[in-house]
Every structure is written in structure tokens, then in C-alpha cells.
C-alpha positions in Angstrom: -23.9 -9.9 -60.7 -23.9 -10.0 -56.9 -27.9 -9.4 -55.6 -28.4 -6.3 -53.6 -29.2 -8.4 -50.5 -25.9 -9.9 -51.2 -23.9 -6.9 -51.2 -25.6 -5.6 -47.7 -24.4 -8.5 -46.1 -20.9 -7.8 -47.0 -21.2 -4.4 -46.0 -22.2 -5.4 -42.8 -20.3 -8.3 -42.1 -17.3 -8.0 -39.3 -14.9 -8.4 -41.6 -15.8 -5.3 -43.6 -16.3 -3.3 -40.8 -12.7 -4.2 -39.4 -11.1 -3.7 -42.8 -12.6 0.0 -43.0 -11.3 0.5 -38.9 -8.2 -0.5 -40.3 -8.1 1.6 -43.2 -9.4 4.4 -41.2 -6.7 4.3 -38.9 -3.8 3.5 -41.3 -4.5 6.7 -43.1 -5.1 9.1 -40.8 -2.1 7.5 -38.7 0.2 7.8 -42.1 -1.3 10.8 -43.2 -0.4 12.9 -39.4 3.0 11.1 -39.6 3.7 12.4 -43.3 2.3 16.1 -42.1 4.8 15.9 -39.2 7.6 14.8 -41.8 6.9 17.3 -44.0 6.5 20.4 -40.7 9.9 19.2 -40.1 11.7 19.2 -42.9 10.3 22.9 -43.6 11.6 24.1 -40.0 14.8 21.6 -40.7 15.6 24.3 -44.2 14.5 27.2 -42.7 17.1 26.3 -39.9 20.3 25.4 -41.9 19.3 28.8 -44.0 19.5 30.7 -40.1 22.6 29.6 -39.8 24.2 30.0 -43.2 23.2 33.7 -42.6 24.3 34.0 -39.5 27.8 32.7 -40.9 28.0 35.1 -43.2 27.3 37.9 -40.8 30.2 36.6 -38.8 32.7 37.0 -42.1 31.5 40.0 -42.9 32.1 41.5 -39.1 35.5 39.8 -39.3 36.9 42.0 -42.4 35.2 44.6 -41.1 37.3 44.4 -37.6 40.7 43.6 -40.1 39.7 47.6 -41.7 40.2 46.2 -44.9 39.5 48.3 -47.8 36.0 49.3 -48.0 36.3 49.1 -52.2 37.7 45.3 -51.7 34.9 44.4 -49.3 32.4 45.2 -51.5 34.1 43.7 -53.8 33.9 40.3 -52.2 29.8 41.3 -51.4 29.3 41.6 -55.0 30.9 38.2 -56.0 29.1 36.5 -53.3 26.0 38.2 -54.6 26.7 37.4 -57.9 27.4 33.4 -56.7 24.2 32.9 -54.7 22.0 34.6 -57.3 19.6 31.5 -57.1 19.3 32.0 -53.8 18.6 35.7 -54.2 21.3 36.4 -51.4 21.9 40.2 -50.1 23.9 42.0 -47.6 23.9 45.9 -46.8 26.1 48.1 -44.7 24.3 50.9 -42.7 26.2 53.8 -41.0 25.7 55.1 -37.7 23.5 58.2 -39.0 21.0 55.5 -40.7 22.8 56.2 -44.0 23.4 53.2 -46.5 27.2 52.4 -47.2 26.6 49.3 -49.1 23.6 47.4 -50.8 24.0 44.4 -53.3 22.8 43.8 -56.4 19.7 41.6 -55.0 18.4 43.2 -52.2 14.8 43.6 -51.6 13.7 47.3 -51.1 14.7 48.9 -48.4 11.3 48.6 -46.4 11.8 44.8 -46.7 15.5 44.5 -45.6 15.5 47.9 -43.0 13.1 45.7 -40.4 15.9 43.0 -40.0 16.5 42.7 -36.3 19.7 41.7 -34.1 18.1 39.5 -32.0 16.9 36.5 -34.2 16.4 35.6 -38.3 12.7 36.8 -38.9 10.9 36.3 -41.8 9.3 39.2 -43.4 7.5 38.4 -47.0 9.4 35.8 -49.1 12.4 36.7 -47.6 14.3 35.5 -44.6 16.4 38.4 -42.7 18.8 39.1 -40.1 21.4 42.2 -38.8 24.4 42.8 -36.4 26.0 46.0 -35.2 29.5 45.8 -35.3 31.1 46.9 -31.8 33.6 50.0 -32.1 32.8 50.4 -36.3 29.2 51.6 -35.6 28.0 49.9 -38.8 25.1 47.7 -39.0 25.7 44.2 -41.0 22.0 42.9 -42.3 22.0 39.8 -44.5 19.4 37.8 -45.7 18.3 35.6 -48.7 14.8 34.2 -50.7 12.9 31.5 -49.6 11.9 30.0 -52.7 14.3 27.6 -52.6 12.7 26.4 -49.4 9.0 26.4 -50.8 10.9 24.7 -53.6 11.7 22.1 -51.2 8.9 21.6 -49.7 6.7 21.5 -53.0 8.6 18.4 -54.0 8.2 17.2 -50.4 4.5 17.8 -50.5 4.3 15.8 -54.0 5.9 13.0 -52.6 3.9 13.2 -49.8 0.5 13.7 -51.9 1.6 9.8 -53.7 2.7 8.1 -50.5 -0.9 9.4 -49.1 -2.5 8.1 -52.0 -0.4 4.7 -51.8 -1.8 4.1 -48.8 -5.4 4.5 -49.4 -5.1 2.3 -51.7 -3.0 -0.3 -50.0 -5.0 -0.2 -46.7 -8.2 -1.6 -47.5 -6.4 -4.6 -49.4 -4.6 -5.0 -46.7 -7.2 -4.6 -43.9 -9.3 -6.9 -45.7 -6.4 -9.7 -45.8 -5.7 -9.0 -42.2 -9.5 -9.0 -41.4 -9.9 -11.9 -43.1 -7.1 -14.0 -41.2 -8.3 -12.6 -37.5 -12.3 -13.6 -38.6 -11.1 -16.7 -40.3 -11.6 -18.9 -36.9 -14.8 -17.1 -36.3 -16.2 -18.4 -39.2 -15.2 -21.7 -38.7 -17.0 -21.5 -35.1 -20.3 -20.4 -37.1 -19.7 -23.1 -39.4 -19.2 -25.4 -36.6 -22.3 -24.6 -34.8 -24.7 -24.2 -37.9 -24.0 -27.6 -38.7 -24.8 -29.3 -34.5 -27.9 -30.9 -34.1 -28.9 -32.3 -30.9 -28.4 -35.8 -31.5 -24.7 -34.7 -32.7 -23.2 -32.6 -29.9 -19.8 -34.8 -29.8 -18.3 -32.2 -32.1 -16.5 -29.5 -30.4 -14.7 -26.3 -31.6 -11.3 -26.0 -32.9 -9.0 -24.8 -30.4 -6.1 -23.1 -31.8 -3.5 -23.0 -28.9 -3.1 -18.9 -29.1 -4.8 -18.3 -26.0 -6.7 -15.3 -27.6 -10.2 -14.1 -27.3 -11.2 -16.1 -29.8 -9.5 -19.3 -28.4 -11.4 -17.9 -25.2 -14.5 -18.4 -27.1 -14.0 -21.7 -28.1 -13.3 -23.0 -24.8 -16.7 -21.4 -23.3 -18.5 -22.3 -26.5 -16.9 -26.1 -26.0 -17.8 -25.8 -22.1 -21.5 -24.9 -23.1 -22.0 -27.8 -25.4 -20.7 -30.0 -22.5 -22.9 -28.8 -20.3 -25.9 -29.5 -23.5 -24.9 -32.8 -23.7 -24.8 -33.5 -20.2 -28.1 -32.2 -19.8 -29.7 -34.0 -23.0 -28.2 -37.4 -21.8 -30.0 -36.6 -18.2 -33.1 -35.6 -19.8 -32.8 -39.2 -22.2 -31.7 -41.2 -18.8 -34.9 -39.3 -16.6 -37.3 -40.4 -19.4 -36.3 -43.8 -19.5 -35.5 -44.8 -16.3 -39.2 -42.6 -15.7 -40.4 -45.6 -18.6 -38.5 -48.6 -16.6 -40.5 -47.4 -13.3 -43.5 -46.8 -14.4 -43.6 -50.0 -16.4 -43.0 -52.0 -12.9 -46.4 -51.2 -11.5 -48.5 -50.8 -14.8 -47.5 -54.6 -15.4 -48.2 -55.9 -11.9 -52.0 -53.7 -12.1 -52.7 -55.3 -15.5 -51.3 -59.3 -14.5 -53.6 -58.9 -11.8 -56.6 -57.8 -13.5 -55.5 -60.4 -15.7 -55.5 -63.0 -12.7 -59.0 -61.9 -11.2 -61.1 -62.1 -14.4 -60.2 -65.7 -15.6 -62.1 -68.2 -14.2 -63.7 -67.7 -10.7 -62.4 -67.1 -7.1 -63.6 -66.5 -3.5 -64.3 -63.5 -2.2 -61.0 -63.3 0.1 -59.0 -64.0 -3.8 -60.4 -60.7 -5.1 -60.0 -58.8 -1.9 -56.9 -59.9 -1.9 -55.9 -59.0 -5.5 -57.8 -55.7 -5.3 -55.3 -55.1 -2.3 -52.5 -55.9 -4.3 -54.0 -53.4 -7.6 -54.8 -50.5 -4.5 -51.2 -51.1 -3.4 -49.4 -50.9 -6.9 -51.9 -47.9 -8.0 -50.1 -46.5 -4.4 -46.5 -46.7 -5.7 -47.7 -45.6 -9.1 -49.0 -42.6 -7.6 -46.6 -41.8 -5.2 -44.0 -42.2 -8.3 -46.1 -39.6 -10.6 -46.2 -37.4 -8.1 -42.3 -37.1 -7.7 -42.0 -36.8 -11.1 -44.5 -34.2 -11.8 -42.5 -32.5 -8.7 -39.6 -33.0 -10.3 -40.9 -31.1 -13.9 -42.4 -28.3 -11.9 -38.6 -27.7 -10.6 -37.4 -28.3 -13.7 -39.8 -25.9 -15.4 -39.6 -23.0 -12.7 -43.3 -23.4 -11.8 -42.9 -24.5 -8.0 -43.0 -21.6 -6.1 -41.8 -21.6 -2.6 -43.9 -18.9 -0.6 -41.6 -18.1 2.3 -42.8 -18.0 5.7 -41.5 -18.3 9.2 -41.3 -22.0 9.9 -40.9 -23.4 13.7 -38.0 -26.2 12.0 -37.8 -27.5 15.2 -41.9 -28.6 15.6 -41.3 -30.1 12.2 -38.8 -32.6 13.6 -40.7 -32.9 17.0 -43.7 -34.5 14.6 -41.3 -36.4 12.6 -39.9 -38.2 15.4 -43.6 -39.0 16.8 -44.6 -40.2 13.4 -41.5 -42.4 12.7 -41.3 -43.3 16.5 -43.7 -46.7 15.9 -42.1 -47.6 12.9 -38.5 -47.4 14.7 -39.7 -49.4 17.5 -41.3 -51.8 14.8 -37.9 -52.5 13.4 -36.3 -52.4 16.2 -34.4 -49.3 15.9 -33.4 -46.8 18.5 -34.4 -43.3 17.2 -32.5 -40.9 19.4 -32.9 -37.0 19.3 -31.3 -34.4 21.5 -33.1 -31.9 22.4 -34.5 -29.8 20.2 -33.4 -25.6 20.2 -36.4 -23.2 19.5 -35.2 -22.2 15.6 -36.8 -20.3 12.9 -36.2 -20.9 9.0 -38.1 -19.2 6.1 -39.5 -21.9 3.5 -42.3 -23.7 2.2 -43.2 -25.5 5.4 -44.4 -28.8 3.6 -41.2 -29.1 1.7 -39.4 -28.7 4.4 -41.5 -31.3 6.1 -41.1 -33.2 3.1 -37.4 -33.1 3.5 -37.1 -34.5 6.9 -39.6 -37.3 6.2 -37.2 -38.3 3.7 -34.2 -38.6 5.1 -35.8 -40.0 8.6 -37.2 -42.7 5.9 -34.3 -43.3 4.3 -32.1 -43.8 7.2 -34.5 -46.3 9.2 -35.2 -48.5 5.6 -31.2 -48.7 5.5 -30.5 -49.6 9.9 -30.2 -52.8 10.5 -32.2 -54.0 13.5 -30.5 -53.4 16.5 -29.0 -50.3 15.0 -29.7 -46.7 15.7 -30.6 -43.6 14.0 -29.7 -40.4 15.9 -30.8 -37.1 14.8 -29.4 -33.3 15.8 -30.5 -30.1 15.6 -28.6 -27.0 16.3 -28.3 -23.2 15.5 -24.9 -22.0 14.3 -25.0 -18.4 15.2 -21.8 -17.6 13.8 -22.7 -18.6 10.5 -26.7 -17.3 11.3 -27.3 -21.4 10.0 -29.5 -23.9 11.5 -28.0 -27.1 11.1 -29.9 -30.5 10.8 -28.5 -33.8 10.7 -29.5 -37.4 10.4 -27.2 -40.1 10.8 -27.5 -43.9 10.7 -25.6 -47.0 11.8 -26.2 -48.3 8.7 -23.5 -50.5 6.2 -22.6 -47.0 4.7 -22.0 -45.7 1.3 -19.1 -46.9 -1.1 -17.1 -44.0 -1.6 -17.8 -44.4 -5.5 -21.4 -44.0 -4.9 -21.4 -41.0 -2.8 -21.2 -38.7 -5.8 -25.0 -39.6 -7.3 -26.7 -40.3 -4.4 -28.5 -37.1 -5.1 -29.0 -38.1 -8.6 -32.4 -39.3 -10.2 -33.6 -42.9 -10.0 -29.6 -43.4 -8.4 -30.5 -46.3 -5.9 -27.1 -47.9 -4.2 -26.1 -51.4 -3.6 -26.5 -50.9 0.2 -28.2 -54.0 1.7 -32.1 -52.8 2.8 -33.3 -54.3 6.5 -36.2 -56.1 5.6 -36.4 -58.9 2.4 -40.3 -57.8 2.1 -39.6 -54.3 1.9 -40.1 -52.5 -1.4 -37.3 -50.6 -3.5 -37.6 -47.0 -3.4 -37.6 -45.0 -6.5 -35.0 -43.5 -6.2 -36.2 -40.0 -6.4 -36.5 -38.7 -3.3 -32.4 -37.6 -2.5 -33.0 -35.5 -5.5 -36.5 -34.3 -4.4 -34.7 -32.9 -1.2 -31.7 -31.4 -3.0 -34.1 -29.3 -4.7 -35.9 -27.9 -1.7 -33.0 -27.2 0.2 -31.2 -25.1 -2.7 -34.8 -23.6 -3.6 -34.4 -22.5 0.5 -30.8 -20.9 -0.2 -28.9 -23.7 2.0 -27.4 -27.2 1.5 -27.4 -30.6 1.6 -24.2 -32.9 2.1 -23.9 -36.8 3.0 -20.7 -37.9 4.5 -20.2 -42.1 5.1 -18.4 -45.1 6.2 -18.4 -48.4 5.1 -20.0 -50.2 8.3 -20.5 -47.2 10.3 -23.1 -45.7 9.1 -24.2 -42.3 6.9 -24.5 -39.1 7.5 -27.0 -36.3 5.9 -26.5 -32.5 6.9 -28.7 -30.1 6.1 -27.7 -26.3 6.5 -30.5 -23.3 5.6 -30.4 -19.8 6.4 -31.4 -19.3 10.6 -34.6 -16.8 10.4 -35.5 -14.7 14.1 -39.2 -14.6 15.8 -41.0 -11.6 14.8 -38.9 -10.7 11.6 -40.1 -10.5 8.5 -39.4 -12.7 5.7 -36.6 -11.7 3.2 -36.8 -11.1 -0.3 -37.1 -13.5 -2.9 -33.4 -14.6 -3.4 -32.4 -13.8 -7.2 -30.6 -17.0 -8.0 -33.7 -19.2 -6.9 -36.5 -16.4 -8.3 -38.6 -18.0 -5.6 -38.8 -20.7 -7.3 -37.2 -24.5 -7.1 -34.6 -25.2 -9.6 -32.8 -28.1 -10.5 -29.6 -29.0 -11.8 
């Protein structure tokens, strides 16, 4: 026996539900239509009687106009009376003065059969009447006849109609179940399919059936969704090991020289100078926990950016005095055109953040000799401000220029200096995530042995106004995907 708990759930399940809908509607479809049969056939009878009356009528005025004997007329009344006796058929003859000439056998009383009128059949009682005056004879021909023949009729009709009524209520819900079963078939394949993913399994994907209907709709979005899981996981598993691979780098260079410094004994200038070299990896190790704990708080919502008016153009006035002496250092010529007074709204050490980054990375990848030129400018049709960093560099291999904003992606381009350190790799991504956090963008555009490109574009703020709210995509808070 089928629990109670059971039997809810079928009761509540989408199938049910669409298989009482479609019962509902079946029956109350079928049962309107068979009412509208059966209306019809009633004014269909009631009709064909009209004019079988009216017919007769016509007869009788015709032997009336032919003066034929009034004994054979009525007569031929009483035969026809006596024929349609089952259908209870009368005809009378009034005078002019009112007086009756003629009454068949059948006729209802007279108060029944005297309220025929000329214009139209009417139906008075169980009867169905209707009169003529004959022009020139001044006699009044009324006819008429039962209608039990038509309830008669229509009581068959309405048995018949009673069975096909019950037919269907007992058809329907078969039915609607089958159909409801078919149309929710796929649907329960998708739950079956998704109960069973797990997120080391996400290769399987839905079923798509090639009808292009909702549910074929909702495989394709379901199917999109778990690509965009399992592109996400795979990140998450690439971010924690690369995150591993780099933090292993400088844990094992701290320990090897602790390792160095405590066996067997060494100047003062040896420790110095592996205490130098421990202060110097402990550097990189902090510098690379710190990106990656930026990188979680984007990742987790948690780093607000508290909007303010920012002078952009100061920032990149104390950008180029800071990375002035290490251009000259390298050799490079750091160029800037003059800078336009512009206002942004943003976290003004993120933004500062931003601009030491891509000033960095273009002078670590300029050959000496080479030149990095930056440009600043406010795009008033747009209401942008527009800042741009470019580099005489080797460039960017067009099949590179897709991840250079993604985590730990670190190119094959040729660095300037053999002593120089790798990067981590994390700091393209770290400004991608500013810049959308700021509502703008960030795009890099290169050529192999001319050099690369980086554009920044954020919404242009005015002197004096106020900030505006926080945008709803962002929440006013970095994100990043």
C-alpha cells in the first residue's frame, strides 16, 4: 500500500497537476460543445416543424382560392388529421365575424389555438402555432402541431449527450496523464541528470532533444550553466596550485638559506648577506600573499571601493616622478604629454595601484634604448577619461593576448635585464578587477616588435559634483570573473 507521504507527492507533482488542467479543460471544452450541439439540433426541429406548418398553410389557402367544396376540404383536413395523429396536427377555419367554420379532430382548446398569430410560428404551451388570413375569402387559416415529438428528440439527444459527457471524464484523465507524462518525461530526465552531478563529474551534460522547445531551452541554459561551473572549478583548482607552485619558490629559497647559515660558521658579511637574501625572499613572499588575499577579497565581495573624487591626473604626475629614476636607470625614455586636469570617482589607491602596474610592467618588458610613452585624455563625448600606456617592447603573440589578464598568465616575452626577477603574474588581473569594480575597462592591443599597448577607459567625474551611487552590477564592491 502506497504511504500517505507517497501519495502527496503524486498529488503534487507537475504531472498530476497537468493531467487535472487537462482534464479540466477537455470537459468543460466537450461538455459547451455538446450543449451547443444539442441547442442546435432543438432550434434545427423546431425549424423544419415552422416550415412544415407554414406549407400546409399554403395548401390550405390554395383550395381555398380554387372554391372547392367546403364538405371536400374538410374532408381532406380530417384525413390529414387523422395521418399526423402522432404528431397531434390541427388546422381550423375562422370566419370573418370570429365564428369557427372548421376545427379538427386534435385541436387544442380554443384558448390555446385562438392566440396563433400571422406574423411568425409562436409557441404557446406544448404546442407550436401559426395563422394566415386569406385575401378576398375573409377566413383565417391557423395550423399548428405538438411538440413532443421534438422533446422526444431532444431526450434521446440529451442521453446521448449525458454518455459522451461521461466518456470523456473518464477518458481525459487517462489521457492527460499519458500526455503529461510524455511532455514531463524529459524533465525528469534533467532532474535525474542533475541529482546524479557531483563536482568532480561535471562532463556530463543534458540531453538535448533537437525540438527547440522550452524544455530543449532548458537544457541548453542548464548545459551553459554547468560550463560556466566547470570553468570556474578548473580556475579555482589552476589558482590554488599555481598559488602552491609560487608560494613554494620562496618558502624553499627562506628555508635552503637558513639551512646554509646554521651549518658550520661564517663571517659576519656571510650572514648579512644571507639575511639579505631571507629579508628579500620574505619580500616576494609578502608581496605575493598580499595579491592573493586581494584577489579572495574580490572574489568574496568583501573589497569595497569607497568612491571619491580622485584628481587621475596627480596620480600619473607621481607615477611618472617615482618611475622617472628607474627609467633613466634602464635607460628608457619615459615620455608623457601633458597632462588635462580630470576627475574620476574610485578608490584612489587602487587606482594608484593600477597605474603603478602597468608603468611597471611596461618598463620591466622595454628594451634599453626603448621608450615608454604614456597619454592622458578626456573623451567628452563619451564623458570617459582615457589612459594609456604603451611600450616599444617585443610585443605580445597574438595567441597570448587573450590571458594576459588571467592569473599567474606570465608570456614568453623576453624581460630587459637577466638579474631581474619573474613577476607573479597577478598583477594584469589585480588591475582588471579595479577597473571593472570602477564601471570602466581595460584592453591591450600589440605588435610583435613594436611594442604593446594598455588602455584604460573609466567614467569622467566633474569638480564639485557629488559622487554617484553605488553601481548595481559592482554593489560597490570588486568582483572578479
Amino acid at each position: 500500500m502506497p504511504s500517505a507521504q507517497s501519495k502527496k507527492a503524486v498529488t503534487r507533482s507537475l504531472r498530476f497537476r497537468l493531467m487535472i488542467w487537462n482534464a479540466a479543460v477537455v470537459v468543460v471544452t466537450a461538455c459547451v460543445t455538446l450543449v451547443a450541439i444539442r441547442e442546435g439540433v432543438r432550434i434545427t426541429l423546431i425549424r423544419e416543424l415552422d416550415q412544415l406548418l407554414h406549407e400546409d398553410l399554403r395548401e390550405i389557402e390554395i383550395a381555398l382560392n380554387e372554391h372547392e367544396d367546403a364538405t371536400t376540404l374538410h374532408e381532406q383536413l380530417d384525413r390529414k388529421d387523422a395521418g399526423h395523429a402522432q404528431h397531434k396536427w390541427f388546422a381550423g377555419l375562422l370566419g370573418g365575424d370570429g365564428q369557427v367554420r372548421y376545427q379538427s379532430k386534435h385541436a387544442p382548446p380554443a384558448s390555446v389555438w385562438a392566440t396563433a398569430g400571422e406574423a411568425s410560428a409562436r409557441t404557446v404551451g406544448e404546442w407550436r402555432l401559426t395563422a394566415h388570413a386569406v385575401p378576398g375569402e375573409g377566413v383565417v387559416i391557423r395550423v399548428g402541431a405538438s411538440l413532443d415529438s421534438v422533446h422526444a428528440d431532444v431526450a434521446r439527444l440529451d442521453r446521448l449527450v449525458a454518455l459522451a459527457v461521461c466518456g470523456v471524464l473518464l477518458i481525459a484523465p487517462l489521457c492527460g496523464y499519458w500526455l503529461a507524462g510524455r511532455a514531463t518525461r524529459p524533465l525528469a530526465r534533467i532532474i535525474e541528470t542533475t541529482a546524479g552531478l557531483r563536482p568532480s563529474q561535471l562532463h556530463e551534460r543534458l540531453e538535448i532533444r533537437g525540438t527547440g522547445d522550452e524544455l530543449d531551452q532548458l537544457s541548453e541554459t542548464f548545459n551553459r550553466l554547468l560550463d560556466r561551473i566547470g570553468n570556474y572549478l578548473q580556475e579555482r583548482r589552476d589558482f590554488l596550485a599555481n598559488s602552491a607552485h609560487e608560494l613554494r619558490t620562496p618558502l624553499a629559497a627562506i628555508r635552503s638559506s637558513i639551512e646554509v647559515a646554521l651549518t658550520g660558521g661564517r663571517t659576519n658579511e656571510e650572514y648579512e648577506e644571507l639575511l639579505a637574501d631571507i629579508i628579500e625572499e620574505s619580500a616576494s613572499l609578502e608581496l605575493l600573499v598580499n595579491q592573493l588575499l586581494l584577489l579572495s577579497e574580490t572574489e568574496t565581495e568583501r573589497l569595497k571601493v569607497d568612491k571619491q573624487q580622485v584628481q587621475f591626473n596627480d596620480l600619473v604626475e607621481k607615477a611618472m616622478d617615482m618611475f622617472g629614476g628607474v627609467a633613466e636607470f634602464r635607460e628608457i625614455q619615459l615620455v608623457c604629454q601633458a597632462l588635462p586636469s580630470v576627475v574620476v570617482y574610485g578608490n584612489q589607491q587602487h587606482l594608484r595601484q593600477v597605474i603603478y602596474n602597468l608603468l611597471d610592467n611596461a618598463l620591466k618588458f622595454t628594451p634599453a634604448g626603448g621608450q615608454v610613452k604614456v597619454q592622458l585624455k578626456a573623451d567628452n563625448q563619451e564623458e570617459a577619461v582615457v589612459f594609456a600606456v604603451r611600450d616599444s617592447g617585443p610585443g605580445i603573440p597574438e595567441a597570448e593576448l587573450p590571458h594576459v589578464f588571467d592569473r599567474f598568465f606570465q608570456g614568453h616575452r623576453p624581460r630587459t635585464g637577466t638579474a631581474e626577477k619573474r613577476g607573479t603574474g597577478l598583477g594584469l588581473s589585480i588591475c582588471q578587477a579595479i577597473i571593472r569594480a570602477h564601471d570602466g575597462t581595460i584592453e591591450v592591443n600589440s605588435t610583435i616588435g613594436k611594442g604593446t599597448c594598455f588602455t584604460v577607459r573609466l567614467p569622467r567625474g566633474r569638480d564639485g559634483d557629488n559622487p554617484p551611487p553605488p553601481s548595481k552590477e559592482h554593489d560597490t564592491k570588486l568582483q572578479l570573473t
